[in-house]
N, C-alpha and C positions, 0 to 999 in steps of 0.2 A: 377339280372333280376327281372322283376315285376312281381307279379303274377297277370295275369288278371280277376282271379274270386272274388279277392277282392277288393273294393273300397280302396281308398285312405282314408278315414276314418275308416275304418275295419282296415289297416293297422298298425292303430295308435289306435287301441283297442275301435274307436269312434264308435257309430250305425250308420248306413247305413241312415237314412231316421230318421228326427227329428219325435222322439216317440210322441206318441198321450198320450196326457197328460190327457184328457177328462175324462178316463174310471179312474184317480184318483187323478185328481180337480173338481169337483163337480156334481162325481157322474151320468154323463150323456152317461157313455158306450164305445161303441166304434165308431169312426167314429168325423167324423166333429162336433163341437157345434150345436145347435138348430138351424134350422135357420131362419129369421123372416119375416114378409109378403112384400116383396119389393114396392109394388104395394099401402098399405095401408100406409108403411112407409113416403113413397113419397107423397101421399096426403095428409098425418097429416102435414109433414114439410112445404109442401106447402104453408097448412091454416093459418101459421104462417108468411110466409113472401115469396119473390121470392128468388127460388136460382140456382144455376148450380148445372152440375151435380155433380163433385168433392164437390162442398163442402154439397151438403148431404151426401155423402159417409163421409166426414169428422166430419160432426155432429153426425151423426149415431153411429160412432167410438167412440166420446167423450160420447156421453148419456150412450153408455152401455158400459164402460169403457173397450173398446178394445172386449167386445166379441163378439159383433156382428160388422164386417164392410165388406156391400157389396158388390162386387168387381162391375169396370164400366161393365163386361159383364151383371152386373144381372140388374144394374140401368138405361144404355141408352138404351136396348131394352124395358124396362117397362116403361121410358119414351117416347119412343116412340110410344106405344101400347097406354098409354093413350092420348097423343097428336091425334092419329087416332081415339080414342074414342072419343073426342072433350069435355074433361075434364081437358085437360091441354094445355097452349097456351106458347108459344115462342115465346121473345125478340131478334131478333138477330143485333137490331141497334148499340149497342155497340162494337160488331165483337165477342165479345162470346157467347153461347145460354145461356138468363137469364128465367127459366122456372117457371109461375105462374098456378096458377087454373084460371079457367074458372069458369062462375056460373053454369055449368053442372056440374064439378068438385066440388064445395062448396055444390051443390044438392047431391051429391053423397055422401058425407063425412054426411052430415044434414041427408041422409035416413039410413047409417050404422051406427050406433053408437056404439062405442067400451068402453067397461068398462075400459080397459088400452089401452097406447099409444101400437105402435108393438115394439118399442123399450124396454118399460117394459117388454111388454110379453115375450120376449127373455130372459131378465137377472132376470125375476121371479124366487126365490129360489137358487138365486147364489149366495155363499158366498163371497163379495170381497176378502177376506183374500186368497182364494182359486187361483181369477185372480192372483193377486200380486205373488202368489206363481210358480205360469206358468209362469208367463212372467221372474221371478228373473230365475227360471231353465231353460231357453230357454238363459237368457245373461249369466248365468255361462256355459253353454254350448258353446256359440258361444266364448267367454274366454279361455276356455281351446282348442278348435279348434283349435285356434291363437299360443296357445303357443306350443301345439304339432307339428303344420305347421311350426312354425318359430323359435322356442327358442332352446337354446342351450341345452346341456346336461343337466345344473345345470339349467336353468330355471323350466326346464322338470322335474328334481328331489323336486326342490321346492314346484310347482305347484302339483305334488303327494304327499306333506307333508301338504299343504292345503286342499285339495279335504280328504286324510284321514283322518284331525281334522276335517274339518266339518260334513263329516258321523259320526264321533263316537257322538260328540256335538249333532246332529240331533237325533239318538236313544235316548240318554241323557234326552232328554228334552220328547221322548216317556215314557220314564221313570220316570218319575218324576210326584209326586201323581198331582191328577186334585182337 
């Protein structure tokens, strides 16, 4: 019979809820990454060209390689705040919203001026080396999930013979003079 105070990941020796990797990839604590000004984001991209919503959240992603990317709740309300501001104008001839500045919006960006993009600002003092690191332990994570959900005994026994070379490999290499 199951026990119900444990997850199904518990079960299988997994954590409950993907650890927050933050407070030791680059040093930013506890809690969610930084997060960057939605609002300034969207009016830098802008000044660059028209786009939808989706693919600012997609740029955004790319410029700061995965550590910032906004979700749509943060981007179509902001877009839409600044459209009611009369800083941002929508295309809806093509049958998707194509979203540009307005010259109240290009006035706006001309009286703020920002020493870095918001994108910068975000991944200031982040070591890529550190993303790379989050995101390789988040897919050997979701690797060995699979193989504890699904694999056989011997799978299970293998995949414990790999997970223990790579820990000791990993000390190893703490070890080893700099």
């Amino acid at each position: 019979m199951r026990n119900p105070n444990f997850t199904r990941d518990q079960r299988f020796g997994l954590p409950r809820r993907r650890p927050d990797f933050d407070g030791g990839f680059g040093g930013r604590g506890r809690g969610r990454a930084r997060r960057g000004d939605v609002r300034a984001a969207i009016l830098a991209l802008l000044a660059e060209k028209p786009m939808h919503g989706y693919e600012m959240i997609q740029v955004l992603a790319e410029r700061t390689g995965g550590v910032w990317k906004p979700s749509p709740g943060s981007i179509y309300p902001s877009l839409q705040l600044l459209e009611d501001e009369g800083l941002v104008q929508v295309d809806e001839s093509t049958g998707k919203r194509l979203f540009s500045l307005t010259d109240a919006g290009r006035g706006e960006l001309a009286n703020n001026p920002r020493e870095q993009t918001p994108w910068d600002e975000v991944t200031a003092g982040i070591d890529p080396a550190d993303v790379q690191l989050r995101e390789l332990v988040g897919q050997i994570m979701v690797a060995t999930r699979q193989v504890a959900e699904a694999g056989t005994a011997a799978h299970k026994a293998k995949a414990v013979e790999v997970l223990t070379t790579t820990r000791r490999s990993l000390y190893a290499i703490l070890a080893e003079p700099t």
